[in-house]
Each structure stands twice: as C-alpha cells, then as structure tokens.
C-alpha positions in Angstrom: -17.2 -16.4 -35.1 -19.1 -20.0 -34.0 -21.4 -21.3 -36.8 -24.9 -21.4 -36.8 -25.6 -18.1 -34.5 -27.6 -16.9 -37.5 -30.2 -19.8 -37.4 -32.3 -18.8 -34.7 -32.0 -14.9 -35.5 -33.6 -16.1 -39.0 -36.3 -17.8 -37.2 -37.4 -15.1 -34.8 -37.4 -12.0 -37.2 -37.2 -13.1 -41.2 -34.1 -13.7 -43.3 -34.5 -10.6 -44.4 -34.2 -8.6 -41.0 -30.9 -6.5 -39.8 -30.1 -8.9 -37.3 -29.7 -11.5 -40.1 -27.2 -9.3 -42.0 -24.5 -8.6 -39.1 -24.8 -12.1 -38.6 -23.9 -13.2 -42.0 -21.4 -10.3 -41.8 -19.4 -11.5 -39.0 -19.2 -14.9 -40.5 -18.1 -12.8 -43.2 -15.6 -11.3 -41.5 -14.1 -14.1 -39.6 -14.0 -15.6 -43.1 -11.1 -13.4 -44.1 -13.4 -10.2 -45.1 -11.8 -7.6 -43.6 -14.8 -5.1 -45.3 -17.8 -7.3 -44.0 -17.1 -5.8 -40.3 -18.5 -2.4 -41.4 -21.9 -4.3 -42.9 -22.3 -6.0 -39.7 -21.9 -2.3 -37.6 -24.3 -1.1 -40.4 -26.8 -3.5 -39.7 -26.5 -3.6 -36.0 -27.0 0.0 -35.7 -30.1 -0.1 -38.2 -31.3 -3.0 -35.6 -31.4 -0.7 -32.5 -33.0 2.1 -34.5 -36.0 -0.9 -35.3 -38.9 -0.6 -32.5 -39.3 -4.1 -32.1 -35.5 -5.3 -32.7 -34.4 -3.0 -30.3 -36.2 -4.4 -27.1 -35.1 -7.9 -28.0 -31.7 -9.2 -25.9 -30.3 -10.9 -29.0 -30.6 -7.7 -31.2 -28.1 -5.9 -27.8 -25.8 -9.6 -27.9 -25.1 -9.6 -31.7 -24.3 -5.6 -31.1 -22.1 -6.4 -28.5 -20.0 -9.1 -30.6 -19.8 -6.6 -33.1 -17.8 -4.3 -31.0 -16.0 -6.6 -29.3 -14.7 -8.0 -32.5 -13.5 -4.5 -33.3 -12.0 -4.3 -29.7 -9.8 -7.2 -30.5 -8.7 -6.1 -33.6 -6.3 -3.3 -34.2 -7.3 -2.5 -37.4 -10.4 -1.6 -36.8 -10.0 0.1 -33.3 -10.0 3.2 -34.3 -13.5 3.0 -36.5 -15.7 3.7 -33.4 -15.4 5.7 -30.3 -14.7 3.2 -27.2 -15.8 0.0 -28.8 -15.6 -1.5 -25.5 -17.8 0.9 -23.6 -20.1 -0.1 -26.7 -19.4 -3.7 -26.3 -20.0 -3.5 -22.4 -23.2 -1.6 -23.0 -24.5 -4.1 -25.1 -24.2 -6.6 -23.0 -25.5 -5.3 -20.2 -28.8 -4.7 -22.1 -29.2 -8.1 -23.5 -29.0 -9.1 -19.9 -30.9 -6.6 -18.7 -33.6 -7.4 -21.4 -34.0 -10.9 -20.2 -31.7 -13.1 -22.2 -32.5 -16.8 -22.3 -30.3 -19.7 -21.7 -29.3 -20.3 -25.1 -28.3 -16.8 -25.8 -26.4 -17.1 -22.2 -24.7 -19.9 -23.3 -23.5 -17.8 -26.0 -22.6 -14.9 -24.2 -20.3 -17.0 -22.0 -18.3 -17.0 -25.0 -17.6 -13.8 -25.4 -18.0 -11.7 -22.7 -15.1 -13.6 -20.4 -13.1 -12.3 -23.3 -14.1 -8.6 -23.0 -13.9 -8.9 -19.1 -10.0 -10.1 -19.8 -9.2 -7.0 -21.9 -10.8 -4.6 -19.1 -8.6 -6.1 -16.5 -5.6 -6.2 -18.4 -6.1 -2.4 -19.4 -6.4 -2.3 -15.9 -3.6 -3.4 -14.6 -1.6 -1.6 -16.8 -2.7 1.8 -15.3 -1.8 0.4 -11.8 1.5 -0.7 -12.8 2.3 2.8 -14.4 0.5 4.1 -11.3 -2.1 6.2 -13.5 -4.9 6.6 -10.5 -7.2 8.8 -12.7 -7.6 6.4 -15.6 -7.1 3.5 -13.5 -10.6 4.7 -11.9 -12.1 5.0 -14.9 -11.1 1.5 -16.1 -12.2 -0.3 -12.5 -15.6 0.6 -13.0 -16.0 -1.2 -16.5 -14.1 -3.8 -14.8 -16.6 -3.8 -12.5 -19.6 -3.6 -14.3 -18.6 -6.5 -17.1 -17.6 -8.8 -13.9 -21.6 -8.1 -13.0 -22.6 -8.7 -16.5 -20.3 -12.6 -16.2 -21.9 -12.9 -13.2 -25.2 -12.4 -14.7 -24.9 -15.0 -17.3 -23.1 -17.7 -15.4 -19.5 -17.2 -15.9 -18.4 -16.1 -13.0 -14.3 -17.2 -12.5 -12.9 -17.6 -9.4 -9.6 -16.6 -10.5 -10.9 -13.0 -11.8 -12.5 -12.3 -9.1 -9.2 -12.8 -7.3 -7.7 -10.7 -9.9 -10.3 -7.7 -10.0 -10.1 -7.9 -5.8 -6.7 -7.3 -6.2 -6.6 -4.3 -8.3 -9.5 -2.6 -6.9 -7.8 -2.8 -3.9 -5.0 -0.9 -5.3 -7.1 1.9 -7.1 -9.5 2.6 -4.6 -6.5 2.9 -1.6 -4.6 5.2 -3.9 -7.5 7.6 -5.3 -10.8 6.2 -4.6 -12.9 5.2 -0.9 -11.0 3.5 1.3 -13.4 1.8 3.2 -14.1 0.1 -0.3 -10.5 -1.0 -0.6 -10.5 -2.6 3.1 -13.7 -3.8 1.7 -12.5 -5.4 -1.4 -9.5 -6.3 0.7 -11.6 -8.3 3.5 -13.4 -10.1 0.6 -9.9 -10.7 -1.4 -9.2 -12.8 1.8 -12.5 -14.4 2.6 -12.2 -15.8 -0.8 -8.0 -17.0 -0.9 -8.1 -17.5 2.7 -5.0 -15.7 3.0 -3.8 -12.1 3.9 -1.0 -10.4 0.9 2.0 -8.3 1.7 2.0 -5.6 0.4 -1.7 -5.5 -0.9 -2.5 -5.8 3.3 0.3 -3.1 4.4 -1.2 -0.6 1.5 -4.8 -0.7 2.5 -4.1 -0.2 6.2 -1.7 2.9 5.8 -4.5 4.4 3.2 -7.3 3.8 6.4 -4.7 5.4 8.6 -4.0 8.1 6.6 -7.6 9.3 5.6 -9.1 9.2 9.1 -9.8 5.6 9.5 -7.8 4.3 12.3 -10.0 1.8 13.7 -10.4 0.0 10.8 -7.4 0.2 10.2 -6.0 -1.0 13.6 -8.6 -4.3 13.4 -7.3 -4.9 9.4 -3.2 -4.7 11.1 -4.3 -7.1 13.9 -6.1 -9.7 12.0 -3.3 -9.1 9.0 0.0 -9.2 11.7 -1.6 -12.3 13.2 -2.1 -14.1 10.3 1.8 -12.5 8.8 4.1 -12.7 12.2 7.4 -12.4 10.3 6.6 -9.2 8.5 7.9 -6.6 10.7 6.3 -3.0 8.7 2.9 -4.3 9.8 3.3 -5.3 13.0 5.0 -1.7 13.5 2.0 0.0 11.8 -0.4 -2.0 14.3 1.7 -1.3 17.2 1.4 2.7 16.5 -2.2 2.4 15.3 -3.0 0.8 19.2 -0.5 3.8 20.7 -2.2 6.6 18.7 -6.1 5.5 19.7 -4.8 6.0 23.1 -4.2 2.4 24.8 0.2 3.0 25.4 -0.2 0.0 28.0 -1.4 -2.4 25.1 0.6 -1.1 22.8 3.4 -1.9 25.4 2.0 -5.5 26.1 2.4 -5.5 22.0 5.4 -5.3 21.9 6.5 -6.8 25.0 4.9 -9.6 23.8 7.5 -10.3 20.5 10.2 -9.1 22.7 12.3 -12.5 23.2 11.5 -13.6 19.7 12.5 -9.5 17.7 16.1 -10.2 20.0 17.0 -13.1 18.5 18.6 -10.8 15.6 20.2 -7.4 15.1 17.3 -6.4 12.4 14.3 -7.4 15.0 16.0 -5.8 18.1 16.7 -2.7 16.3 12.4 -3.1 15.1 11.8 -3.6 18.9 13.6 -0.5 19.5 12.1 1.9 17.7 8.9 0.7 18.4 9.7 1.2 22.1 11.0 4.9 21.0 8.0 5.3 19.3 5.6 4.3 22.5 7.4 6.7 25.1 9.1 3.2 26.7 12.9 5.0 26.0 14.3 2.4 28.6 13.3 -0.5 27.0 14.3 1.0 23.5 18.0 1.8 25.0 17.9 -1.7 26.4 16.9 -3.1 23.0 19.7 -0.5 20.8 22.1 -2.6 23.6 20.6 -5.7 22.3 22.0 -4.6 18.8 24.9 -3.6 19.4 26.1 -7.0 21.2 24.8 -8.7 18.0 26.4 -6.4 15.9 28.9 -3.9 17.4 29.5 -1.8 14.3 25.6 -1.0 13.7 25.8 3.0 12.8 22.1 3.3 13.7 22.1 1.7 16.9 25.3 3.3 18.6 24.0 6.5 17.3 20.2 6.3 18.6 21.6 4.8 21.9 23.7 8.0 22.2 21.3 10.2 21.5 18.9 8.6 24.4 21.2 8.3 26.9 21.8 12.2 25.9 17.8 13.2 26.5 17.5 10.5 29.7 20.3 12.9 31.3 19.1 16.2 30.4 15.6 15.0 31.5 17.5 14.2 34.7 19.0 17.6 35.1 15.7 18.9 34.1 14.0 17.1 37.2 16.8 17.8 39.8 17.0 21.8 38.3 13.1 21.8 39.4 13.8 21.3 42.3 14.9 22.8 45.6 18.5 22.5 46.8 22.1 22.2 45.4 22.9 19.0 43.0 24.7 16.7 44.9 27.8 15.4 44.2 26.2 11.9 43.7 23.8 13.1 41.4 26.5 14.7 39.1 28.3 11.9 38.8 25.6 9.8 37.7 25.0 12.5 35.2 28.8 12.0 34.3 28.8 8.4 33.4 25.4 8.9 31.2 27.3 11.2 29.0 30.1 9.3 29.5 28.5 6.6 27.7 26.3 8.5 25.4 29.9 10.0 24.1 31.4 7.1 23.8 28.8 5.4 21.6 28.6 8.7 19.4 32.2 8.6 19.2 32.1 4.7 17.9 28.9 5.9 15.0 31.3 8.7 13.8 34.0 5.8 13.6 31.9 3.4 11.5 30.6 6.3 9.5 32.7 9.3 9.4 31.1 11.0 6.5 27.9 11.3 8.3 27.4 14.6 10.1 24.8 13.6 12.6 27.5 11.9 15.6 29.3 14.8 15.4 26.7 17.2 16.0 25.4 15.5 18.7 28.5 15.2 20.4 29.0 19.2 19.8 25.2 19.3 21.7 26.2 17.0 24.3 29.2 19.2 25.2 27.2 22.2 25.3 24.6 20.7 27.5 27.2 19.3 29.5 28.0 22.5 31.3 25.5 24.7 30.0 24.9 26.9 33.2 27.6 26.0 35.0 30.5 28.8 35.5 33.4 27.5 35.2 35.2 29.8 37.9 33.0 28.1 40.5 34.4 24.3 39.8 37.3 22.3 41.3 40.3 21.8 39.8 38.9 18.2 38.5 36.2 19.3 36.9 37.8 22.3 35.4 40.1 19.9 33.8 37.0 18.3 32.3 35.3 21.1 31.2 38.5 22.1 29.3 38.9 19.2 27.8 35.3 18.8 26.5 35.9 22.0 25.2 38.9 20.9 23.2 36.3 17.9 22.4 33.7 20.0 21.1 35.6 22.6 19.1 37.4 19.5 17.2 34.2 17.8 16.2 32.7 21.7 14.9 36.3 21.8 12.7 35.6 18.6 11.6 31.8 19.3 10.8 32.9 22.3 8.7 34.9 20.8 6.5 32.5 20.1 3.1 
C-alpha cells in the first residue's frame, strides 16, 4: 500500500478515529502482517456504522482498498462474501459521495486494478462459453468501467476490450440491439470492423427478429471486409429475405467476375444464386467450378441435381399444357438428364462412399419415364427405358450394400 494515505485521514477525523486504524492496518499488512488485514476490515466496517464517517467518500475509498486487497489475495478470498462486489460498491459510493481530486488521484490507483480482474473473470466465462455467469460478470464490468470513468482513468484499450466481450455476451444471451450497439461503438472507436466479432452480431439480429439492423450492420461490415465470403453471403440473404430478389441479384452479380476467379468463390457464387431463385446463373457458376476443378464432389453433384429439377420443371410446364410433347421437346428433355446423369455419375466416382449420387440418379431414372407406358414407345426408346432400368436397379444394389 502507498505511504502517507493515513496523513490526511488523521487530519480530517482524529488519530484516534476508525478510518485511522484500517489505514495503519493495511500498511500493516503490506508490511508482511498477514493478521493486520482483518483489523483493517474491523475498522472499516466500524467506519460505515459511524453517522458522520459514513457519508464521507474517503471512509467508502479506504473500504474499497480493503476488499480489493483481499480480492487479490488468495488467502484471504474466502474471508468475505464477494469481496469484489464489496470493493465495487465502495467505490462507487466514494464517487458517488463527491470525492475530491486528491482522493481521485488515489483511486486511479486502484480501481484500474479491480476493473482488470472483472474483465479477466470475464473473459473467462466467454471462452468457456458460460452465458449466465458471463452476464452476471458484464455488468460489474460495466459498472467499475463507469466508476474509471468517473475518476479520470478511463483506458482506451479497456474500453476496446470491454466492447469486445459485451458484444459476445449480449449476442449470445443478452439484447441484441445492445450487442450491435456495443459493436457500432467497438468500430467507431478502432476504426475497423472484426471477423468474427462482426459475422456473430449480425446472425444474433437475424435470428431474434432484427433483420434490418442486421442487413445495414452486413452491408457496412462486407464493404469494409470484401474477401470474407460468410458475410457477404449472410448480407446477400438478409437483402433476399426483406423482399428486394432484384438487389439481392445486382449483389451478387456485382462480385460475379471477381468470386470466378477460383473454385472456392464460384462455388460461393453458386449457392448464393441457388439461394436467390437465379438456378441458371448457379448452374452456370457449379460449370465455373468444375472447369477449375473437375473432381469437385459438391459441384458435379449440385449441378446434377439442378439440371434434374430444371427438367422436371420443364415436363411440369409442357404436362400443363394442351397437346402431345413433341418429339423436339423430348429430346431436349433427353440431353438435360443426359447431363444431369452424367455429372452424378462423375460425384459417385470421386466419392463412392457417399450415398447421395446414387440416390439421385435412382430419382432421375424414376422421373425419367414416370407416366410413360412403355408399350406405347418405339423401339429406340424402349431400348432406353430398359437400359435406365438396368441403371437404376444397379445404383439401388449398390445403395444397399452397408
């Protein structure tokens, strides 16, 4: 403890007061005597019960030490309930109660130290992802940063570090328009947007009812991060789900040329496409990845499956409608399943332990003919419906074996 502390207790209430006592017995105490802690707590408390001690900001600073000394010390941690609830408390009344510059100056000694423990208890509840306690422990954090504030040390750096974590608390189990509000103010003050701190306060907005907010956080947040691809996919679905496809289009369209340069950004590009209701611009993009990269397992299997639901939406349309199918129109519908099966056939080759190719070839087949009797076709197309047969029956053997 810093010498001569004691001096101007003495001269404001007697050498003989309580105040004087936890003084000398913290001097005491940092002086090796392990005992002299619990004189100083005897004293304090005898202080606060004193009518005229008790309103006085230095009586609530020396109180706060007191506890904060036992915080720091694991020995005597266990002597009170929450020392640093007491500590805080403290504090917070010798502010409260006025306290002058010289007992400020003295305060800026200490609490930074108390606000330090808070955050690092803190941070450990976030790390072990203990939401309920983390709660808990953000509002002390809170309310010491107030009580630094109060007396002049506020620190740039745990502000930063308090913005941070509240973020993280309140998206997981507290207000989420206060973690987009820590968040904007996290930014205002470093200037810069954080992965994932950015990507975990927009999902929480989305996910609680907020999607405007959260569509303005991903567009200032993508702009400002162009080369991480999560968030400009959550801002791309925020601006599809709020009802504006042709912007969310324009998005997209607008990172089109850049997302192709690679297998990983056209394969992005894709599903983002899929995910708008644009499946010709997806199946043009799952062509974009495969030409990069002709053994991708996802593309060659999503490109199958499209060109599968493009036909049957084509046989859909054309069934609506008056008239026999002409022979024209089946033999587009031929070469789409043509290629759907051949790219399903390629995904089962690259993977063969994944079931999904097989079964949608076995669909494909199905669809295929489905309504068609096979009495009524020519002799080439008889020969093709026998053989997709043959086709289908070998990828259901091969799906049943375990």
């Amino acid at each position: 403890m810093p010498r001569g502390f004691h001096g101007w207790v003495i001269a404001m209430v007697g050498c003989a007061s309580p105040m004087t006592k936890a003084e000398r017995a913290l001097d005491k105490f940092a002086d090796g005597e392990t005992t002299a802690w619990h004189e100083a707590r005897y004293a304090v408390e005898s202080a606060i019960l004193d009518p005229q001690l008790r309103h006085e900001p230095e009586t609530w600073a020396i109180r706060g030490q007191v506890y904060l000394t036992q915080v720091g010390d694991p020995l005597l941690a266990a002597l009170a309930a929450d020392p640093l609830e007491l500590s805080l408390r403290s504090y917070e009344a010798a502010a409260e109660l006025g306290a002058d510059e010289p007992l400020k100056a003295r305060m800026r000694a200490e609490v930074p130290a108390l606000e330090a423990v808070v955050q690092q208890r803190l941070a450990h509840h976030v790390t072990v992802r203990n939401w309920l306690s983390a709660a808990e422990e953000l509002q002390l954090a809170q309310r010491v940063h107030r009580v630094n504030l109060s007396i002049g040390t506020g620190d740039i750096e745990r502000e930063i570090a308090l913005r941070r974590l509240a973020c993280r608390v309140e998206a997981e189990a507290g207000d989420v328009e206060r973690a987009a509000d820590h968040y904007e103010a996290l930014v205002a003050i470093t200037q810069a947007h954080e992965m994932p701190l950015a990507l975990d306060v927009i999902l929480a907005l989305k996910d609680r009812g907020r999607p405007k907010r959260a569509r303005a956080l991903a567009l200032a947040a993508s702009t400002a991060l162009p080369d991480h691809l999560d968030l400009f996919e959550v801002r791309v679905g925020l601006v599809f789900d709020l009802g504006d496809p042709v912007m969310a289009k324009a998005t997209v369209d607008e990172r089109r040329e850049a997302l192709s340069a690679s297998a990983e950004g056209a394969l992005r590009a894709a599903s983002l496409y899929q995910r708008i209701d644009a499946s010709g611009l997806a199946r043009m993009m799952w062509s974009r990845v495969i030409e990069l990269q002709p053994d991708h397992f996802t593309a060659r299997l999503a490109l199958g499956q499209s060109i599968m639901r493009h036909a049957g939406a084509m046989r859909t349309t054309f069934r609506s409608e008056a008239g026999p199918m002409s022979r024209a129109l089946w033999r587009s519908l031929e070469e789409l399943w043509r290629q759907a099966e051949a790219h399903l056939q390629h995904a089962h080759r690259i993977e063969p332990a994944r079931g999904a190719p097989l079964e949608s070839l076995v669909q494909l087949y199905a669809d295929k003919w489905a309504g068609i009797d096979p009495a009524a076709l020519s002799p080439e197309d008889r020969d093709a419906f026998e053989a997709d047969q043959v086709r289908r029956s070998s990828a259901e053997a091969m799906l049943a074996v375990p």
